[in-house]
LODOMAR-138173 format. One record per residue (C-alpha): x, y, z; residue in one letter. Coordinates in steps of 0.1 Angstrom, whole numbers, padded with zeros to 4 digits, always signed. Layout:
BEGIN
XYZA...
This chain:
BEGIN
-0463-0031+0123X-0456-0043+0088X-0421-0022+0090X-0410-0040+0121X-0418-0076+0107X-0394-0072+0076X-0366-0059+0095X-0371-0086+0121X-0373-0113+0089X-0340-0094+0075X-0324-0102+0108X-0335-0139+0103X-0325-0143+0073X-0290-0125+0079X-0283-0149+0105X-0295-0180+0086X-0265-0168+0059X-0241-0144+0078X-0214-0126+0052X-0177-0151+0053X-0158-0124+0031X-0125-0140+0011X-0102-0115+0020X-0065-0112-0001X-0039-0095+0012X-0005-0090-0009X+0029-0085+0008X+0022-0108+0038X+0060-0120+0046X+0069-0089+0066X+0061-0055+0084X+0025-0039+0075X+0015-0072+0056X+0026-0093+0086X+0008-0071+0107X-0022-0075+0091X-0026-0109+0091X-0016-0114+0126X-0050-0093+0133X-0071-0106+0106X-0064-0149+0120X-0080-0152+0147X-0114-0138+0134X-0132-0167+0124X-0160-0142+0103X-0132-0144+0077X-0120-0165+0050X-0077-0157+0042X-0054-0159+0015X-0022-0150+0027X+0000-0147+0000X+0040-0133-0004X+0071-0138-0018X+0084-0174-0021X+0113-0165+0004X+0087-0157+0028X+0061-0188+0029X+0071-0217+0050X+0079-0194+0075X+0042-0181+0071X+0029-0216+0077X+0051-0226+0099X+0033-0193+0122X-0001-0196+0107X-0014-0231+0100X-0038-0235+0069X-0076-0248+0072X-0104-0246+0056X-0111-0207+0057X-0070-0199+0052X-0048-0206+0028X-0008-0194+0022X+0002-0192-0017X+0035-0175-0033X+0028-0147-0054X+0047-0119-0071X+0025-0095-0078X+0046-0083-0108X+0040-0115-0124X+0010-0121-0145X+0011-0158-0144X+0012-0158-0107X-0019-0132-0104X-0043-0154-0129X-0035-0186-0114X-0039-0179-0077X-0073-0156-0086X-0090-0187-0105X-0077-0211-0076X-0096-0188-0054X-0129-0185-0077X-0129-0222-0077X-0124-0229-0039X-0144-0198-0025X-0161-0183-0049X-0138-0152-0055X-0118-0125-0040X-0144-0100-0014X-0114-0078-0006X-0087-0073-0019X-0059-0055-0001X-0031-0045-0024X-0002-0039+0001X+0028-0054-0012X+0055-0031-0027X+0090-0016-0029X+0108+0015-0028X+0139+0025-0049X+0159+0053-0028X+0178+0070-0058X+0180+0105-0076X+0163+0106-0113X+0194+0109-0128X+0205+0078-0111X+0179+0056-0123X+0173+0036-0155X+0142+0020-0175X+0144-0015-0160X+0146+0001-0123X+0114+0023-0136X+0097-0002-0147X+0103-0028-0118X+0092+0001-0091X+0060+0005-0113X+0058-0032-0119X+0052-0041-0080X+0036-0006-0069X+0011+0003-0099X+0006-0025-0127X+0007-0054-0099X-0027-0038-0078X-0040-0031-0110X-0035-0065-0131X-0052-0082-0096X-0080-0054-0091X-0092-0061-0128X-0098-0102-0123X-0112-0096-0091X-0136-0072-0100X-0157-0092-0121X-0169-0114-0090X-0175-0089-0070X-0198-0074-0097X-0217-0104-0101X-0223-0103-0059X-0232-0065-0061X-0206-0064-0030X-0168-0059-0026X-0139-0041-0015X-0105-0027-0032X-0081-0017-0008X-0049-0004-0017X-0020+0009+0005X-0010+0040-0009X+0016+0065+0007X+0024+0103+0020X+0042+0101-0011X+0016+0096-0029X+0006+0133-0019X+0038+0150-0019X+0071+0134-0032X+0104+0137-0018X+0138+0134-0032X+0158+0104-0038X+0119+0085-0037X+0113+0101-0070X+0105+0064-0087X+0084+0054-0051X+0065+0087-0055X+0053+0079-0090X+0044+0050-0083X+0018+0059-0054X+0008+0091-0075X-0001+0067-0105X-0023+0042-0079X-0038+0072-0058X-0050+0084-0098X-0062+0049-0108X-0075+0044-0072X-0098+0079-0077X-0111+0071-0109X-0121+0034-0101X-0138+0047-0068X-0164+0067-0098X-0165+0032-0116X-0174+0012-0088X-0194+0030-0067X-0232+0024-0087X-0220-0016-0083X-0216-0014-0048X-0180-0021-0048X-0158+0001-0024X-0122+0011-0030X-0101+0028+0001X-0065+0041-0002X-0049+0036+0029X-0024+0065+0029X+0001+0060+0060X+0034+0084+0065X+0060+0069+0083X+0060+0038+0104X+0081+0026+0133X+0096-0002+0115X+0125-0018+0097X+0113-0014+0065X+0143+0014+0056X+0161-0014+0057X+0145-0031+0028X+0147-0004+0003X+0161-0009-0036X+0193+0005-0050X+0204+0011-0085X+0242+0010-0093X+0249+0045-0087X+0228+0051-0055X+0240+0019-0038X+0251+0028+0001X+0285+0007-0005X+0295+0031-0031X+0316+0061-0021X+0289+0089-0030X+0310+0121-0049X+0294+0143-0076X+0262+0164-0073X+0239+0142-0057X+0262+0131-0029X+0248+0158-0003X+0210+0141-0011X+0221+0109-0003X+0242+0116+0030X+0217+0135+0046X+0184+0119+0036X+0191+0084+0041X+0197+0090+0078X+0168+0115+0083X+0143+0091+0066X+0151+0064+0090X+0154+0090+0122X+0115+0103+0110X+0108+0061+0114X+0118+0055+0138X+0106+0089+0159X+0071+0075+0145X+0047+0066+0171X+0030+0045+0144X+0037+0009+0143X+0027-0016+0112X+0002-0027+0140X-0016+0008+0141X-0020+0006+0104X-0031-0028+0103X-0061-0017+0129X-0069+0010+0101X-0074-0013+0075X-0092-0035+0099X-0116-0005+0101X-0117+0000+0063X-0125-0036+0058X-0153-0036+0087X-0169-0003+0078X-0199-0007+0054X-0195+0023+0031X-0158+0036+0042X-0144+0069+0025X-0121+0064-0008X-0089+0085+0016X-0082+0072+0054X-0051+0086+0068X-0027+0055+0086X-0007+0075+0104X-0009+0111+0124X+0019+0125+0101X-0001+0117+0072X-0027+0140+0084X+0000+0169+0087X+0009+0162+0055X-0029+0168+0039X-0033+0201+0056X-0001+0213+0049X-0008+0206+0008X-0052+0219+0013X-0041+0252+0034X-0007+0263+0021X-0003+0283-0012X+0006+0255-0038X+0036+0280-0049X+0048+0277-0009X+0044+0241-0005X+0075+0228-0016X+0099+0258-0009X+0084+0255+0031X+0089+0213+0031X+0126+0221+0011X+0132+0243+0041X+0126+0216+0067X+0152+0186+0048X+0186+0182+0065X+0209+0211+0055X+0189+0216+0024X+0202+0248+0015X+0239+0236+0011X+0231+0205-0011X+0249+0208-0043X+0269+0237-0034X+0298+0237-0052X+0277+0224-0083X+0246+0250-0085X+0242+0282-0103X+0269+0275-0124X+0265+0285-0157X+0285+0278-0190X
């Protein structure tokens, strides 16, 4: 008897102070982000910061009007002004960041050769030191609540690279490592952290990608690398937009990461992503790569009149 009056005084009390999380989300102006949001509104459980580039805000408020459990804010994540001011805005209006989703990113499509240090270090900017700089002043809120959630939106190529995304690929590598380790640090606080890992999406976001001077599409590709660039660039946006995955189908996963109590630190956003897993666990490691080389676009002929030519 005793055991059924303290959970029926738990339920009680839950109801007398039911959980309002302050969710974040990052890269809100346009595909996954967008998505995101557009599911996350209507639920009145939660409290919103929307946040994007500055390009992208009115037409967020003009779509999604503020009130007192939403608010829309500019923010470059690569910025570290940005990312102090809006988290002590939030501390001092809410309380502090309960989730944070780090989704907001970009994606250089060049060879290694082809980029330099300031395209490096923008790529890693936005996709690695941005999630990080905002994890660290959210986390000590989150400590002090015992409760909290770090989701970040990796990447298939976070898990396996693929050329002309060599700069993309890092990046994800370097937030699926920091991602594992603070998953150890967190868990004895009670703190989650997720990595969303989706493959490709039926979207426009090929559309969107970065150039450096010497991969740029209006230059008239000739030397070694032209081959890479001719044939990926088309069959990266034929695999998109193949997908069956839409930004929406994503968006329901995170929904499901941010809803679960104790979700898993890996959840797959897309069926392609789980292809992609078994095909790194089950193959040989010395076979992965030669078997995924074999499946690019005329593969074998890249470079031909360059390779195996020795001086």
């Amino acid at each position: 008897m005793s055991l059924w009056w303290l959970r029926r005084w738990r339920r009680i009390e839950n109801k007398k102070s039911p959980y309002r999380p302050v969710i974040m989300v990052t890269g809100c102006g346009s595909g996954l982000g967008l998505a995101l949001i557009e599911l996350l509104y209507p639920i009145n459980q939660y409290r919103l910061v929307i946040t994007a580039r500055s390009r992208s805000i009115a037409k967020l408020k003009e779509k999604f009007p503020e009130s007192d459990r939403i608010i829309i804010r500019e923010l470059n994540v690569a910025l570290e002004t940005q990312r102090k001011n809006l988290i002590q805005e939030i501390e001092r209006l809410w309380g502090g960041v309960d989730i944070l989703i780090n989704n907001a990113g970009i994606s250089y499509r060049a060879v290694v050769e082809h980029m330099t240090d300031e395209d490096e270090f923008l790529q890693m900017q936005t996709n690695y030191l941005g999630p990080q700089g905002l994890t660290r002043l959210v986390l000590p809120k989150m400590r002090e609540k015992g409760r909290g959630k770090i989701i970040n939106v990796s990447s298939v190529s976070g898990m396996l690279a693929m050329p002309t995304m060599a700069a993309y690929s890092a990046s994800k590598y370097a937030l699926e490592g920091a991602s594992e380790a603070l998953w150890y640090e967190m868990k004895p606080l009670g703190i989650n952290v997720v990595l969303i890992q989706p493959g490709f999406i039926n979207s426009n976001s090929f559309k969107h990608v970065y150039y450096t001077t010497h991969s740029h599409p209006k230059k008239i590709f000739e030397g070694p690398y032209s081959d890479y660039y001719h044939h990926m660039t088309p069959f990266v946006e034929k695999m998109m937009r193949l997908s069956i995955t839409t930004p929406e189908t994503v968006a329901r996963r995170i929904l499901k990461a941010i809803q679960k109590e104790n979700p898993p630190l890996w959840m797959a956003g897309t069926p392609d992503a789980v292809i992609f897993h078994l095909i790194r666990r089950l193959l040989p490691r010395r076979w992965v790569l030669p078997v995924l080389f074999s499946l690019l676009p005329k593969a074998k002929t890249w470079g031909k009149a360059y390779t195996r030519k020795r001086v």
